[in-house]
N, C-alpha and C positions, 0 to 999 in steps of 0.2 A: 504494500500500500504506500502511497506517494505523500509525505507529511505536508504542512504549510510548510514549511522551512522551505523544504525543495519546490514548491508549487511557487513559491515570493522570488526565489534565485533565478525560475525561469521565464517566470513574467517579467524581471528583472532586464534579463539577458533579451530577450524577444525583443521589449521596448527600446533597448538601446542600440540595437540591431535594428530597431524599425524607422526612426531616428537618423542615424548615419546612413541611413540610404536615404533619407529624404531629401537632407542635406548634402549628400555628395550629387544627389541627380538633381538636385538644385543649382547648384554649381556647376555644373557640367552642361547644363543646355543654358543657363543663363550667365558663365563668366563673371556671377556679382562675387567679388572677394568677404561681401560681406558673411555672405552663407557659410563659406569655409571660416570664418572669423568664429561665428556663431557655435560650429563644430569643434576648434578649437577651444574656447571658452567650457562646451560642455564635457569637453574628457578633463580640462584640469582641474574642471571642477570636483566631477568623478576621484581624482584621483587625490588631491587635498582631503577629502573628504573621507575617502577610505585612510588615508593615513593617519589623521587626527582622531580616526575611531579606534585605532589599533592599539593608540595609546591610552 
């Protein structure tokens, strides 16, 4: 049987996967830097944030 833990790490993963595709195909037919900017912003966020939890 499939716990919340593992049901939250996959909806997790999906949405952030669902996400950098929007914003990479965003960028890609439209050349706006800002899209890529945006995707940028959202992993370092991601990633401050997993590390500030670690501790």
């Amino acid at each position: 049987m499939i716990s919340n833990k593992s049901i939250e790490k996959y909806l997790w993963a999906s949405v952030v996967i669902f996400v950098t595709y929007l914003f990479l195909g965003s960028f890609i037919v439209s050349r706006n830097l800002l899209d890529l900017a945006y995707l940028i912003i959202l992993y370092t966020f991601m990633v401050i944030v997993k590390v500030v939890s670690k501790n």
